[in-house]
KENULUM-660423 format. One record per residue (C-alpha): residue in three letters; x, y, z. Coordinates in steps of 0.02 Angstrom, whole numbers, padded with zeros to 5 digits, always signed. Example, Ala and Ser with C-alpha at 12.3 -4.5 7.8 and 13.67 -1.06 7.14 Angstrom:
<recs>
ALA+00615-00225+00390/SER+00684-00053+00357/
</recs>
This chain:
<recs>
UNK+00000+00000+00000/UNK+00068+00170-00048/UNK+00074+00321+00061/UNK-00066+00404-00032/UNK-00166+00248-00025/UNK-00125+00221+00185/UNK-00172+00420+00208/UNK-00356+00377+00113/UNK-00362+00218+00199/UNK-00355+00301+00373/UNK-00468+00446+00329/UNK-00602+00319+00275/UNK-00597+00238+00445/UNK-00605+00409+00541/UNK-00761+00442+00625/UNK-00839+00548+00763/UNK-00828+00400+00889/UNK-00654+00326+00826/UNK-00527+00331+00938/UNK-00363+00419+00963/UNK-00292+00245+01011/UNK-00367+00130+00873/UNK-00284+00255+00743/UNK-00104+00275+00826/UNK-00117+00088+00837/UNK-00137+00097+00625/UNK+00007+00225+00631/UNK+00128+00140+00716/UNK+00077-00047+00605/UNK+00128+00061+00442/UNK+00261+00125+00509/UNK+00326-00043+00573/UNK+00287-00089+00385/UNK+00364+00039+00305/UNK+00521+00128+00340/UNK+00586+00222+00178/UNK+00638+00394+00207/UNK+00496+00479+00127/UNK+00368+00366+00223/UNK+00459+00432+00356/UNK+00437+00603+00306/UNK+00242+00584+00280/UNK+00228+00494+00416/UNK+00335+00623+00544/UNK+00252+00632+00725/UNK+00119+00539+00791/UNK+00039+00674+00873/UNK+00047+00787+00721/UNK-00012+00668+00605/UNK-00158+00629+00693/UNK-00215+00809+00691/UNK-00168+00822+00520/UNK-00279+00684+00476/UNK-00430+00750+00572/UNK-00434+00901+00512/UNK-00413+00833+00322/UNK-00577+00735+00379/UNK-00670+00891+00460/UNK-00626+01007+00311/UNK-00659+00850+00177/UNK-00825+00819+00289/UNK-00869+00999+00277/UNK-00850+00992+00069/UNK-00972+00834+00055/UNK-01081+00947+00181/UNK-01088+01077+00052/UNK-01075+00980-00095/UNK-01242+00864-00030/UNK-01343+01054-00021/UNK-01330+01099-00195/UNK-01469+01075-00282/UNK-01471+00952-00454/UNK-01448+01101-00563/UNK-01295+01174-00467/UNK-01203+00997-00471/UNK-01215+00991-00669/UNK-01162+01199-00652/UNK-01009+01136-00550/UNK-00983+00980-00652/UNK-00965+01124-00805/UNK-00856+01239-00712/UNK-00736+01097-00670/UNK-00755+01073-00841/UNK-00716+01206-00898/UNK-00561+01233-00791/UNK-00505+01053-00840/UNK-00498+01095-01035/UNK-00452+01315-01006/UNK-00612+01316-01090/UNK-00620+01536-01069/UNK-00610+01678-01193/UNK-00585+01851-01141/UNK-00673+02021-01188/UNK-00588+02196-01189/UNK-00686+02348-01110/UNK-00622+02515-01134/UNK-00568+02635-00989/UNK-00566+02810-01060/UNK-00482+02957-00996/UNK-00598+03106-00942/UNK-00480+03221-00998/UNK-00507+03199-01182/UNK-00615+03042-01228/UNK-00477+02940-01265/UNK-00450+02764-01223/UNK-00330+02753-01086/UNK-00348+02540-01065/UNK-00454+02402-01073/UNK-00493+02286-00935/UNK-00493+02091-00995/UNK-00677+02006-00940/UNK-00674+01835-00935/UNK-00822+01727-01042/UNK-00845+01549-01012/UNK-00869+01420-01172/UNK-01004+01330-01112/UNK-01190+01311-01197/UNK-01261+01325-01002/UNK-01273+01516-00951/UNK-01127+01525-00816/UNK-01060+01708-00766/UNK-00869+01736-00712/UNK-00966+01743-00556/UNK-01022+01550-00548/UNK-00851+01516-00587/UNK-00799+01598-00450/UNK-00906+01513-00342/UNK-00894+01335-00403/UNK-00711+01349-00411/UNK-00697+01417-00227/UNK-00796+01262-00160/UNK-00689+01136-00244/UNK-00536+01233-00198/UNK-00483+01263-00372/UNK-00451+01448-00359/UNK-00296+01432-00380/UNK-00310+01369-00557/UNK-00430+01520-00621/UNK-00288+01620-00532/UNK-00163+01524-00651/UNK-00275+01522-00832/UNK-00331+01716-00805/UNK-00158+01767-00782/UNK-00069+01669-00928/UNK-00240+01669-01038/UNK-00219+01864-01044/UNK-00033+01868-01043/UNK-00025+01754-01176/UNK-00155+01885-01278/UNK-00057+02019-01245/UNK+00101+01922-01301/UNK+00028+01881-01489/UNK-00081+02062-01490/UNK+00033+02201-01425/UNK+00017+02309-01572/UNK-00165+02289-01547/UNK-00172+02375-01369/UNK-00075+02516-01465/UNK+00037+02558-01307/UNK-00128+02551-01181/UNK-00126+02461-01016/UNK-00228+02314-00969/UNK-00300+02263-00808/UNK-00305+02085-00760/UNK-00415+02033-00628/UNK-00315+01928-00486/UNK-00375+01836-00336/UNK-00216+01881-00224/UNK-00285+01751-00100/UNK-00271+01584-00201/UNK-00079+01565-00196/UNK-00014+01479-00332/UNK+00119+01331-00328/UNK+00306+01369-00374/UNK+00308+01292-00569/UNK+00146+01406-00591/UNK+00215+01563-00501/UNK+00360+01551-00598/UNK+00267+01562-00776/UNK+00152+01700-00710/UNK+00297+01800-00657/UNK+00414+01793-00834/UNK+00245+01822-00920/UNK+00226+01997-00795/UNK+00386+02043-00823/UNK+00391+02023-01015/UNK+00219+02132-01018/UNK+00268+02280-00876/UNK+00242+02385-00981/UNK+00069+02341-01021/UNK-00018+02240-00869/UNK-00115+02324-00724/UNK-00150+02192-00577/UNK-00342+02213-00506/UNK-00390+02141-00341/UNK-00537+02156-00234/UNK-00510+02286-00068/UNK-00614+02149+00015/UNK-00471+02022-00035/UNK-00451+01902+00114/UNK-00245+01921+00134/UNK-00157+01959+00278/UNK-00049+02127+00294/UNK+00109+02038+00270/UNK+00062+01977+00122/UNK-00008+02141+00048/UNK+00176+02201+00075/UNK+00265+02061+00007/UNK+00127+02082-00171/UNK+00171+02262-00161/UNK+00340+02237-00163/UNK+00352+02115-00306/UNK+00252+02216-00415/UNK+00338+02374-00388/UNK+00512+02281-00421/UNK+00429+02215-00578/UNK+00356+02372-00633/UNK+00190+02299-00632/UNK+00036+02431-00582/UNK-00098+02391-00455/UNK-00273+02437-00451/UNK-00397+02414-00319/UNK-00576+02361-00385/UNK-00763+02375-00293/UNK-00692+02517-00194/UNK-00835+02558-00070/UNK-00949+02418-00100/UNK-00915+02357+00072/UNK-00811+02397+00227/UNK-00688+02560+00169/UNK-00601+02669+00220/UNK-00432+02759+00210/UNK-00359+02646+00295/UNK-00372+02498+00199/UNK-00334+02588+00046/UNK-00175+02640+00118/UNK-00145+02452+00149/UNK-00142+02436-00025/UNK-00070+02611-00100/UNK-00110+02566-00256/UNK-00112+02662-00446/UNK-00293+02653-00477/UNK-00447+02650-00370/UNK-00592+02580-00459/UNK-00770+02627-00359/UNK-00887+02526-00342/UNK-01044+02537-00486/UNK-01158+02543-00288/UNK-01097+02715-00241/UNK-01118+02762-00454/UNK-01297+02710-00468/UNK-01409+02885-00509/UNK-01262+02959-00439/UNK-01330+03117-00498/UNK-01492+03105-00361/UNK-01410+03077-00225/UNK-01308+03210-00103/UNK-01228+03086+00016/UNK-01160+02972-00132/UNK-01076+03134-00217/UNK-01030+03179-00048/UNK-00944+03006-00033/UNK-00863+02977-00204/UNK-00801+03160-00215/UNK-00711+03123-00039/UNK-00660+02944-00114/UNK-00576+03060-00267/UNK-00503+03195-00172/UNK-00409+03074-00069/UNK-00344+02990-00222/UNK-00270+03129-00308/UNK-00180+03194-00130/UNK-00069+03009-00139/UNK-00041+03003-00331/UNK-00175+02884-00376/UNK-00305+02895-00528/UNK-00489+02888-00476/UNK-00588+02776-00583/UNK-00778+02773-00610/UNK-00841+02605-00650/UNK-01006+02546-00712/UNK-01057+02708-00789/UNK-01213+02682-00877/UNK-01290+02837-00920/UNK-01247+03007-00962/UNK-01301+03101-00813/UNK-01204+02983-00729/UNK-01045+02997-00840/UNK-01078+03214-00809/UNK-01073+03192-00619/UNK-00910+03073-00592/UNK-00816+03202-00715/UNK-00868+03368-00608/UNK-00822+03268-00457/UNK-00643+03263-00526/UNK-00630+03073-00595/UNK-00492+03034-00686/UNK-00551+02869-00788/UNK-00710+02811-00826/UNK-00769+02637-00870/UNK-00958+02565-00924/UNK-01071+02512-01046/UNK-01107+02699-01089/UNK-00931+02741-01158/UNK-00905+02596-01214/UNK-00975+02387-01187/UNK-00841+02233-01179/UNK-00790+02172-01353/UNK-00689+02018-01396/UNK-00628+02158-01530/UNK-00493+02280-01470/UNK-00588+02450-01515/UNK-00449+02589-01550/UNK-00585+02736-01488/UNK-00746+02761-01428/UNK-00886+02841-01526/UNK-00861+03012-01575/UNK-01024+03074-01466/UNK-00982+03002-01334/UNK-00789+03074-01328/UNK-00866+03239-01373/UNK-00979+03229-01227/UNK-00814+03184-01101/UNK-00733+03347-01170/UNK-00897+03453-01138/UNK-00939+03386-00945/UNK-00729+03391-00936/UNK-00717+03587-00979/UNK-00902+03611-00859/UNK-00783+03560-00727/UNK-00645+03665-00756/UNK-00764+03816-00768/UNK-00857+03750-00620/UNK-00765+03727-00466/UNK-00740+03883-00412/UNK-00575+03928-00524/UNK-00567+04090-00598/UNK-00518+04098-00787/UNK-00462+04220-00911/UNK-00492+04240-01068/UNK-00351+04316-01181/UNK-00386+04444-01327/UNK-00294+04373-01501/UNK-00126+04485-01463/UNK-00129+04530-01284/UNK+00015+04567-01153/UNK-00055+04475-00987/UNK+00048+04517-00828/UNK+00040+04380-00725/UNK+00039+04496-00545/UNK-00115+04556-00597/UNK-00190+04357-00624/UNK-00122+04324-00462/UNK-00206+04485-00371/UNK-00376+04413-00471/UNK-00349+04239-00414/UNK-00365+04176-00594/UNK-00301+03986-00610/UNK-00325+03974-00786/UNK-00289+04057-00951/UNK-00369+04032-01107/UNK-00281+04062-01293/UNK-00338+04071-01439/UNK-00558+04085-01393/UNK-00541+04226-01462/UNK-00439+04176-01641/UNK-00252+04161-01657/UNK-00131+04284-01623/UNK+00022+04314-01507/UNK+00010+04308-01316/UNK+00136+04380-01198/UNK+00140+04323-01011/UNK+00256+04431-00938/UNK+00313+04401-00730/UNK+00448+04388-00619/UNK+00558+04235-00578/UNK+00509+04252-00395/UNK+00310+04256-00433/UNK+00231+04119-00413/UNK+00067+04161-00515/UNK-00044+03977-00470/UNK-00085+03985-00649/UNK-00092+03848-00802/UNK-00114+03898-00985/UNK-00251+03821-01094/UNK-00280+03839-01276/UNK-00427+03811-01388/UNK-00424+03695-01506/UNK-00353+03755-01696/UNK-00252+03890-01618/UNK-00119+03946-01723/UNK+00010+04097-01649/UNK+00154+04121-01514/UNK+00136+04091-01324/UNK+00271+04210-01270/UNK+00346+04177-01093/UNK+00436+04319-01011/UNK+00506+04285-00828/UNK+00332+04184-00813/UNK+00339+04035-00635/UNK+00150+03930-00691/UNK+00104+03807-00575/UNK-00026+03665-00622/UNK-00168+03570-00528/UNK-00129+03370-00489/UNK-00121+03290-00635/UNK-00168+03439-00755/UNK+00003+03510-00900/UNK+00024+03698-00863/UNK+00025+03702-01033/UNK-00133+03624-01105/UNK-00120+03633-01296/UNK-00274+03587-01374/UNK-00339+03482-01534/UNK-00262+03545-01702/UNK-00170+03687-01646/UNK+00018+03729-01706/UNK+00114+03837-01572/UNK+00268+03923-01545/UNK+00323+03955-01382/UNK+00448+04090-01351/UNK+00559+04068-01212/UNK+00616+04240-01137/UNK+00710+04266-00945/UNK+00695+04148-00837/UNK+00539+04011-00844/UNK+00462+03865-00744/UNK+00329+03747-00733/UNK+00299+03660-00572/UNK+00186+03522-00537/UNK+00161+03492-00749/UNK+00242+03500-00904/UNK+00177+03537-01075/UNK+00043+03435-01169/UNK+00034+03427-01369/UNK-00081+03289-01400/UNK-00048+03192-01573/UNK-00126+03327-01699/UNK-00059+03468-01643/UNK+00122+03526-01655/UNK+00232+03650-01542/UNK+00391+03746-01575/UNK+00490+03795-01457/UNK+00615+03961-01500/UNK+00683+04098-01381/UNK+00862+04131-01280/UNK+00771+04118-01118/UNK+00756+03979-01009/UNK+00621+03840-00955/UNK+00629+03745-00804/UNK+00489+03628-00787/UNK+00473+03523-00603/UNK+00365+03354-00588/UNK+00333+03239-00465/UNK+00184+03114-00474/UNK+00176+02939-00512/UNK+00164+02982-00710/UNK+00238+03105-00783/UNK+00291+03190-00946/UNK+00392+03359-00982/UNK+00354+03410-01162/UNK+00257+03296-01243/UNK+00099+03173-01177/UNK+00063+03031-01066/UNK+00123+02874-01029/UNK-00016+02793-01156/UNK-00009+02920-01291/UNK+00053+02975-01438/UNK+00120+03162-01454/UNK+00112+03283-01570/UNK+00267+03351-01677/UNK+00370+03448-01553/UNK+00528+03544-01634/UNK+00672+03636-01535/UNK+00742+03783-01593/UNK+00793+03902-01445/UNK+00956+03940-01403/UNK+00925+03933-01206/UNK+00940+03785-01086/UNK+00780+03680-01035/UNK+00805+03580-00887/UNK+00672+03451-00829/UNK+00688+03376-00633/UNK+00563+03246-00626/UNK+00516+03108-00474/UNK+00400+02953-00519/UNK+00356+02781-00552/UNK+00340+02792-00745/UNK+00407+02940-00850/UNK+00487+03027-01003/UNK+00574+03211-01016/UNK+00542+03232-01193/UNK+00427+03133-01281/UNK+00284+03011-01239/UNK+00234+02851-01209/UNK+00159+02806-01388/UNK+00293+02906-01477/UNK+00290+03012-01609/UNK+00405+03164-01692/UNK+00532+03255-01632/UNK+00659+03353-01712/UNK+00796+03441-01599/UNK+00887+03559-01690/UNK+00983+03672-01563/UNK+00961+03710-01363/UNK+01036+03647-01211/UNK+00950+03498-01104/UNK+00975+03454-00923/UNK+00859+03307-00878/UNK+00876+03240-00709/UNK+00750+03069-00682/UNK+00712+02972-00543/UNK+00591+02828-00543/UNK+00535+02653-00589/UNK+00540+02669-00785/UNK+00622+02821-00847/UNK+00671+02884-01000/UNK+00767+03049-01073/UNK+00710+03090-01246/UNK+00602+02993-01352/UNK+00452+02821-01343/UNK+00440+02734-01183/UNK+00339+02606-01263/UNK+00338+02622-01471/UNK+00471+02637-01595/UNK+00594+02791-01590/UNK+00673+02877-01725/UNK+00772+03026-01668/UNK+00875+03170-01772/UNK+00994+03272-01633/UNK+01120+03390-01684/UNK+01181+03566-01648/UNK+01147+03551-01452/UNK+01220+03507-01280/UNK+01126+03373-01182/UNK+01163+03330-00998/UNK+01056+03175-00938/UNK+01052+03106-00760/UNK+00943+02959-00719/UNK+00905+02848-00564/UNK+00789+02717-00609/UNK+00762+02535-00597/UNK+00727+02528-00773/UNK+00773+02670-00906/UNK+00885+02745-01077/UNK+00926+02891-01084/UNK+00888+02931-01261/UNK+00787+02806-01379/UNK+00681+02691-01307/UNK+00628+02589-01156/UNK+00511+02425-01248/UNK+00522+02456-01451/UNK+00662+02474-01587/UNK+00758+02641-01625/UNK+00851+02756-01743/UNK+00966+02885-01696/UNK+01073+03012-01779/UNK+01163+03118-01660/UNK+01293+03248-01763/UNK+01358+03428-01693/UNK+01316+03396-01521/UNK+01380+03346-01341/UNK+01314+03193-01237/UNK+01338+03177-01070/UNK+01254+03046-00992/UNK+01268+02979-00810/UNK+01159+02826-00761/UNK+01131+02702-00609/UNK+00978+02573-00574/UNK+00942+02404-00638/UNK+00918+02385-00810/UNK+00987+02506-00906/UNK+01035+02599-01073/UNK+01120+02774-01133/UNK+01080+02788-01328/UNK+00974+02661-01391/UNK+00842+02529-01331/UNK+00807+02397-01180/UNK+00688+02296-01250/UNK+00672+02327-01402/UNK+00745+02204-01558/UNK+00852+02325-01646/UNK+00937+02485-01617/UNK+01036+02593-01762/UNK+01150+02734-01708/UNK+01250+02862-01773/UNK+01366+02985-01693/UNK+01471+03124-01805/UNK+01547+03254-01779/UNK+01516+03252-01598/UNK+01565+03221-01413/UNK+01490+03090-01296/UNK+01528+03056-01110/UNK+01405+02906-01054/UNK+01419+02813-00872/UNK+01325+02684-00853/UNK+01300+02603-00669/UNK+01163+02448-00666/UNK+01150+02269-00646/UNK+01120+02249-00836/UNK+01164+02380-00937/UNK+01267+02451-01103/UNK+01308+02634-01151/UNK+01260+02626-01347/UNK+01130+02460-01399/UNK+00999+02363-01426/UNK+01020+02273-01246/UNK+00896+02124-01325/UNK+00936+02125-01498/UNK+01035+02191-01670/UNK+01145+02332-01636/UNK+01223+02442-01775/UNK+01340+02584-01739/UNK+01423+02709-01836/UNK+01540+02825-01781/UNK+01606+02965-01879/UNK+01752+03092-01827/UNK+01677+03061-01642/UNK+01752+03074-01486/UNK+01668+02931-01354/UNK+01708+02914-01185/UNK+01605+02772-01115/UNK+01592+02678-00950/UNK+01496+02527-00914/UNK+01489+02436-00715/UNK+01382+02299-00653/UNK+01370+02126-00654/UNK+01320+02107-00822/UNK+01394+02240-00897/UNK+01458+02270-01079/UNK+01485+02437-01170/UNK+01431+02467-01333/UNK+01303+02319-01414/UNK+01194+02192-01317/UNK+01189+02022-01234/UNK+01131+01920-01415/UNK+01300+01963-01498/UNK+01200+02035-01644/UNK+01342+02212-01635/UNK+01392+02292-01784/UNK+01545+02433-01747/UNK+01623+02542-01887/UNK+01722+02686-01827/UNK+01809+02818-01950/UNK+01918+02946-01883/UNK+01888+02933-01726/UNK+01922+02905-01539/UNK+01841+02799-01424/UNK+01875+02728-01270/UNK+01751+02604-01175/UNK+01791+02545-00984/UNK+01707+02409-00921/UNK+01706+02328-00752/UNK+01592+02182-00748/UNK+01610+01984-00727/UNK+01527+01944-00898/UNK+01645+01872-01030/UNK+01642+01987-01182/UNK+01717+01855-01294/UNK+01524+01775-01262/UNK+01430+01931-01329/UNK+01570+02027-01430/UNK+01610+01987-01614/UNK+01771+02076-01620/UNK+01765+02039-01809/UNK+01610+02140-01829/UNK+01718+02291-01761/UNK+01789+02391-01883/UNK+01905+02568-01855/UNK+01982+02680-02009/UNK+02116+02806-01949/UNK+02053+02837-01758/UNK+02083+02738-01604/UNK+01964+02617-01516/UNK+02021+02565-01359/UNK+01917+02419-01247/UNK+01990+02417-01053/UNK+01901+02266-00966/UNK+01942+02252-00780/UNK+02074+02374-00782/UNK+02142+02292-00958/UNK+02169+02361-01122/UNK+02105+02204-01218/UNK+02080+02274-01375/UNK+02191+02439-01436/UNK+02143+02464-01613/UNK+02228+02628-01704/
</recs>
C-alpha cells in the first residue's frame, strides 16, 4: 500500500466515535511496515499526524456537507465549471477605460467569458471553483490566458494598459508562479494587476505583493472600492495606482447628495497620494456628467463603451465629445477663476495672481500672439489652456505657472500649431507641456524653461504614458532643464511616440523613478534626429535609456552635439533601446561622455537584440559597471561597430565574458583609435 493509498485508507476509517488509540495503533503498524525515508517524512510525529488527519476529515466532511446542499442544477453547473477549468475552456473580452480628460481610451480591462452552452457568469465560476478549492487554477489560466493575448496582440493595445483581474488570495504553486511571473515581467509595460479591497490576505502579504510588483514594474489597481467595509485605511494598505469605485456608490449618482458627498471624498483622497480615480459601471450620461465634475480621472461602463472580444482603437465620437464638454463644465465649475485672452494681448501675470485667476485661455478669441510677462520670484498659481485650432506664439517672459494634480500647465489643445517663445527665466511646477498627437509646438527663444514634476506619471514636453504626441521641434538657443520624481516617465517625448526634431538648445534632464526615459518612446518605436545642441542627462531608475527607447526598436542620428550621460539602477541603457529588437545609431561630428552604473546595462545598444553603430570623426568616452555589464552592443552578440576617424574609449568593469557577446570581427576602425579596457585591461587597442 502506498502512502497516498494508507493516508485515504485512514481517513475512510475516521469517525466521530473513533478513537485516538485505534488510529495511533494503524500509525505505528505502517510505520513498522514501512520505513523508507519519505514514508518517514509523511509519516513524521504521531501526534501531528493525527491532527493532520482530522482536520483533512473535518474540512473534507465539511465539502461533502456543502456539496450534498446543492441543488441538481448546481451539481451539473459545477460539473461544467470543473469542466471548464479542466480543458481552459475561457475567452476574454476587452472593455475600454477612457480618460476624462479627452475621450480617449486610456486601457481596457480583460472580462473573462466561459465556453459553455449553459449560461454560467465569471461569477459561478468563481463560486464553483472556490468550493472545490480550485481557485488557484482560475488564478493560473486568467493570468497566462491574458498574458499570452497580450504576447501575440501588442500592437493591438497600441501602447494602452490592461488590467487583469487577480485573486491575491489563491496562492499559486512554485512551477505556476514562476510562468506567471516571466509572463509579468515580459508585459510591464502593459499589465495592471486588479484585486478586490475585500481580498481576504493578511498585511504581510499585501507588502510582500506590493513589493514584487513594484520591483517588476507591474501597476496595481484596487476594484469595488466602497462596495463594502472602506475606508482610508485599507486603501492605504494597499497604495495602489488606480482606485476603481464601486458601480453601488455610481448608481443615479446624480440624485443623490450623500453618494456625491462620498465619491467626491473617495476622489479627493486619491489625487492627494498620486493615484487615478476611476468610475466604473457608468451607464448613463447624467451619470458619466457627475463622476467628471467630481474630478474622476477614468471612466469605465457600458455607456462609453461595452466589452468586445474586438480591441476598439476609440470610442464613438459622441460620446468622446460629450467627455470633453462635462470635462471643460468642470474646469469652469469649481470655483476657479479663468481668463480669457484677446488674439494679441500682453497679460501680466501679478495682476492674475491679485484676481486669483487659475486658468488662461488662448486662442477663444482667434489666433494671435500672447505675452505672459512676470517675475522669476512670482509664483502666479496659474496653467495655460488653448482652444483647439489655435495657431500663434505663447510668449513667456520671466513667467513661474504652476498646475493642478495631474493637469500640463500648458494644455495645448486639438489641431493647434504653437510656438512658444522662451524669454528670462521660466518654470513649470507640478506639470509639463501637453501637445496631444494633432497638434504641433515649437519651441524658440534665448530664455530659459525649467519645468518640475513629481507624481507617479509624468511627462515634460510631450503626452502621457499611453499616448502618442504631437510634432514637437526645438529651436531656442537657451537651456531647458526638466527635474522629474516618479514611477513611470519621459522628459521629452511620450509614451506612444511620435516626432521630434531637436535642432539646437541645451538639455538638463535629471530622472528618478521606476521606468524612466530621457528623450524619445517609452513604449513604441523611436526615430530621433539630434544635432547642434548640448545634452546633460542624469537618471536613477530601476529601469530606463537615456535617449531612444525603453520596450520598441530605434534610430538615432546624433551629429554637432555633446552627450553627457550619467546613469545608475537596474536595467539600463544610454543611446538606444532595452527591450526593443534592434537599435541603429550614429554619432558624427560630436562628443559623448556616457556612465553607465546597473546590474544589466550598455552605453550605446539594442540590450535584447541587433545593434548597429556608426561612428564618424567622434570622440566617445564610455563607462559601463555591473554585473552584467558590456559597453557598446547587447547580450545576443547581434553588434555591428564601424568607426572612422575617430576616438573611443570604453571601460568596463563587470564579470561577464565579452568574448560570449562581442564579435570583435564585426568591429571595424579607419584612422582613429578604439580602445576596450576590461577590468582594468586594455584588451583590444585598435589605431
Amino acid at each position: 500500500m502506498s502512502s497516498n493509498d494508507w493516508i485515504h485508507d485512514l481517513l475512510s476509517r475516521l469517525t466521530t466515535d473513533t478513537e485516538d488509540t485505534e488510529i495511533r495503533d494503524l500509525i505505528e503498524k505502517y510505520r513498522r511496515e514501512h520505513d523508507s525515508e519519505s514514508d518517514r517524512l509523511i509519516l513524521g510525529d504521531v501526534d501531528i499526524l493525527l491532527a493532520t488527519l482530522k482536520e483533512l476529515k473535518k474540512n473534507s466532511g465539511l465539502l461533502d456537507h456543502k456539496l450534498s446542499s446543492l441543488s441538481e442544477t448546481e451539481r451539473e453547473e459545477l460539473r461544467e465549471t470543473e469542466r471548464l477549468i479542466d480543458e481552459n475552456l475561457f475567452d476574454y473580452y476587452f472593455q475600454p477605460i477612457v480618460n476624462t480628460v479627452d475621450g480617449e481610451i486610456y486601457s481596457y480591462e480583460a472580462l473573462m467569458r466561459p465556453k459553455s452552452t449553459l449560461k454560467l457568469t465569471p461569477l459561478h465560476i468563481l463560486k464553483y471553483a472556490g468550493l472545490v478549492n480550485r481557485l488557484q487554477d482560475i488564478e493560473r489560466g486568467t493570468f497566462l490566458n491574458i498574458l499570452g493575448i497580450i504576447d501575440t496582440r501588442k500592437d493591438d493595445f497600441w501602447g494602452r494598459l490592461v488590467f487583469i483581474n487577480s485573486i491575491p488570495e489563491a496562492r499559486l504553486n512554485v512551477e505556476d508562479f514562476r510562468r506567471v511571473t516571466e509572463m509579468l515581467l515580459k508585459h510591464a509595460d502593459t499589465a495592471v494587476v486588479e484585486m478586490t479591497e475585500q481580498s481576504e490576505i493578511d498585511d504581510e502579504s499585501v507588502d510582500s505583493l506590493k513589493e514584487r510588483y513594484r520591483k517588476m514594474g507591474v501597476r496595481m489597481a484596487i476594484d469595488d472600492y466602497g462596495s463594502g467595509y472602506s475606508n482610508a485605511g485599507n486603501l492605504l494598505r494597499y497604495m495602489p495606482n488606480y482606485v476603481k469605485i464601486d458601480r453601488s456608490l455610481l448608481s443615479s449618482i446624480q440624485e443623490s447628495p450623500k453618494k456625491r458627498h462620498f465619491v467626491r471624498e473617495i476622489i479627493q483622497f486619491c489625487h492627494d497620494n498620486d493615484i487615478l480615480a476611476l468610475a466604473e459601471g457608468v451607464e448613463t450620461a447624467e451619470e458619466l456628467r457627475t463622476v467628471i465634475l467630481l474630478g474622476a480621472d477614468l471612466v469605465q461602463g457600458y455607456f462609453t463603451a461595452k466589452p468586445s472580444p474586438e480591441i476598439i482603437a476609440s470610442i464613438p465620437e459622441d460620446i468622446r465629445q460629450m467627455i470633453k464638454r462635462f470635462r471643460n463644465e468642470r474646469e469652469n465649475g469649481i470655483g476657479q477663476q479663468m481668463y480669457i485672452a484677446d488674439c494679441s494681448e500682453r497679460i501680466m501675470l501679478e495682476r492674475i495672481v491679485k484676481s486669483d485667476i487659475k486658468c488662461v485661455i488662448i486662442g477663444a478669441n482667434g489666433d494671435g500672439d500672447v505675452t505672459l510677462e512676470g517675475t522669476p520670484d512670482l509664483d502666479s498659481q496659474t496653467r495655460i489652456e488653448t482652444r483647439k485650432g489655435f495657431t500663434g506664439r505663447i510668449k513667456l517672459e520671466n513667467a513661474w505657472l504652476t498646475s493642478i494634480r495631474n493637469k500640463p500647465c500648458i494644455d495645448i489643445a486639438e489641431d493647434c500649431d504653437v510656438t512658444l517663445v522662451l524669454i528670462g527665466e521660466n518654470k513649470l511646477d507640478l506639470g509639463g507641456i501637453r501637445v496631444p498627437e494633432s497638434s504641433r509646438l515649437t519651441v524658440e527663444g534665448d530664455g530659459r524653461l525649467e519645468i518640475n514634476l513629481n507624481s507617479a506619471e509624468y511627462y515634460g514636453i510631450g503626452n502621457g504614458i499611453g499616448l502618442l504626441h504631437g510634432e514637437l521641434t526645438f529651436e531656442q538657443s537657451g537651456r531647458i532643464t526638466v527635474n522629474a520624481r516618479g514611477e513611470t516617465g519621459v522628459a521629452i517625448g511620450s509614451g506612444s511616440g511620435g516626432i521630434i526634431n531637436i535642432n539646437a538648445g541645451q538639455y538638463r534632464l535629471n530622472l528618478q523613478g521606476d521606468v524612466c526615459l530621457g528623450i524619445g518612446s517609452v513604449y513604441f518605436e523611436s526615430t530621433l534626429v539630434i544635432h547642434d545642441c548640448d545634452i546633460g542627462i542624469q537618471m536613477n531608475s530601476a529601469r530606463g535609456t537615456a535617449i531612444g527607447s525603453v520596450g520598441r526598436n530605434c534610430d538615432i542620428t546624433i551629429f554637432k552635439t555633446s552627450t553627457k550621460l550619467f546613469m545608475s539602477g537596474i536595467d539600463l541603457v544610454g543611446i538606444g533601446t532595452l527591450s526593443g529588437e534592434a537599435a541603429r545609431i550614429e554619432i558624427r561630428e560630436a562628443s559623448a561622455i556616457i556612465t553607465v552604473n546597473g546590474e544589466f546595462c550598455s552605453g550605446i545598444a539594442a540590450l535584447e537584440g541587433s545593434t548597429d553603430v556608426t561612428v564618424k570623426m567622434a570622440s566617445i568616452r564610455l563607462k559601463a559597471a555591473g554585473k552584467q555589464a558590456i559597453g557598446t552592443g547587447g547580450f545576443t552578440g547581434n553588434t555591428d561597430i564601424r568607426q572612422e576617424t575617430s576616438d573611443t574609449h570604453v571601460t568596463i568593469d563587470t564579470t561577464v565574458n565579452l568574448d560570449d557577446y562581442v564579435d570583435r570581427g564585426r568591429v571595424s576602425n579607419s584612422n582613429g583609435q578604439f580602445i576596450l579596457t576590461l577590468n582594468g585591461e586594455d584588451v583590444i587597442v585598435s589605431n
